[in-house]
TITORGU-105995 format. One record per residue (C-alpha): x, y, z. Coordinates in steps of 0.5 Angstrom, whole numbers, padded with zeros to 4 digits, always signed. Example, Ala and Ser with C-alpha at 12.3 -4.5 7.8 and 13.67 -1.06 7.14 Angstrom:
<atoms>
+0025-0009+0016;+0027-0002+0014;
</atoms>
This chain:
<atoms>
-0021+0029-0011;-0027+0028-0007;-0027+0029+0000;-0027+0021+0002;-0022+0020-0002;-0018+0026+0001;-0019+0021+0006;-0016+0014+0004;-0010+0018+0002;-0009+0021+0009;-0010+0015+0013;-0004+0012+0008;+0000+0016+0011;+0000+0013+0018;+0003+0007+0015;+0009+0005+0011;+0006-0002+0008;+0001-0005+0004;-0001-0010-0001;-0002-0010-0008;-0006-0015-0012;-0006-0017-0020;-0005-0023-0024;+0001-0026-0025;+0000-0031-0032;-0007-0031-0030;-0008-0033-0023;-0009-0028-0017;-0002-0026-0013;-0002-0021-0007;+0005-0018-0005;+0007-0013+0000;+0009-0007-0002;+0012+0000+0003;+0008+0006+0000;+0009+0014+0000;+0003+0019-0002;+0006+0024-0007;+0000+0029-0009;-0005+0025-0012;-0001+0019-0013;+0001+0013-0009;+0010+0011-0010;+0011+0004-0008;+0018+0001-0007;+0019-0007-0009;+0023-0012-0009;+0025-0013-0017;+0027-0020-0016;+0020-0022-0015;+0018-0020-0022;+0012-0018-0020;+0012-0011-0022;+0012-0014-0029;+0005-0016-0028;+0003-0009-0025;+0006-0004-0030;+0002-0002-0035;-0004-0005-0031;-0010-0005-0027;-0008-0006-0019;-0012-0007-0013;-0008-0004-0006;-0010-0005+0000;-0007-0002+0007;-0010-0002+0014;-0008+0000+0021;-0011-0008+0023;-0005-0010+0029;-0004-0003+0032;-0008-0004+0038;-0012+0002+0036;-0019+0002+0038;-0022+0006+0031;-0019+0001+0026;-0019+0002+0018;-0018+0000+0011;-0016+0003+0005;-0017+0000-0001;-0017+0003-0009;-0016+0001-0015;-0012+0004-0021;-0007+0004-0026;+0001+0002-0024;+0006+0004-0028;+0014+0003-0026;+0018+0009-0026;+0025+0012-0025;+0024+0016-0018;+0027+0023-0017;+0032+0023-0012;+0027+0027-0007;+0022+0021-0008;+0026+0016-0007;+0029+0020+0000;+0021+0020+0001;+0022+0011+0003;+0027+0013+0008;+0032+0005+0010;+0031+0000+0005;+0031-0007+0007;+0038-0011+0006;+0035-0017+0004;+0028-0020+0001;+0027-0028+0003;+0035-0028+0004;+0036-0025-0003;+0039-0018-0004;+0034-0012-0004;+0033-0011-0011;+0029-0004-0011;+0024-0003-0016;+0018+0003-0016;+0011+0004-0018;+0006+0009-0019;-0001+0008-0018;-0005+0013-0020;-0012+0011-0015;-0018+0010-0018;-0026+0007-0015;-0022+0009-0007;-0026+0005-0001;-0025+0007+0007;-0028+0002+0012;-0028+0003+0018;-0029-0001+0026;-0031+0003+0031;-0030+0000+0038;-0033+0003+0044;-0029+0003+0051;-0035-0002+0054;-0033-0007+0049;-0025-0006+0049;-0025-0007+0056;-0029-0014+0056;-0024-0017+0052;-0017-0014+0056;-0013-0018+0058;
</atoms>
């Protein structure tokens, strides 16, 4: 892996969630997705009862994750494309998600994983200066 996209892989370790793009009977869907990096792959944890994972196994994906929200002052974006596929995880890569959610939209959780092998992986960064954060403080 090229040093940008060490990069992208270690920032998504700051995080827990993201996003996940594709198509679903040929319109344009994204969905959250919790996320852990595992070597040079990316394990996602979804609800089954969405039947999303359906349309991202054995496909082209986009997955997007930031730290947008966290109040810090040096924000960033990952984005990759890659190819999804919907495994059995072994025990230790399902310990690696930590508590699962009880319910989805009022549904019992209904887990389902998938590993993206990442692809053409971008980092966007917004640096903010102190001047500029403490114009805008409350």
């Amino acid at each position: 892996m090229s040093t940008e996209e060490l990069r992208a892989m270690a920032l998504l370790t700051r995080v827990p969630y993201g996003r996940v793009a594709t198509s679903m009977r040929a319109m344009p869907f994204v969905a959250p997705a919790r996320h852990v990096v595992t070597g040079g792959s990316v394990l996602l944890l979804m609800h089954a009862g969405h039947g999303y994972h359906q349309a991202c196994g054995g496909g082209v994906v986009a997955y997007g994750a930031d730290n947008y929200g966290s109040g810090a002052d040096n924000l960033w974006s990952v984005q990759f494309t890659g190819t999804a596929e919907v495994i059995e995880p072994t025990t230790s890569e399902i310990e690696m998600f930590g508590a699962k959610p009880h319910h989805v939209d009022g549904k019992p959780f209904d887990p389902v994983y998938m590993r993206l092998t990442p692809q053409f992986i971008t980092v966007h960064t917004l640096d903010y200066a102190d001047e500029r954060r403490s114009q805008h403080a409350a």
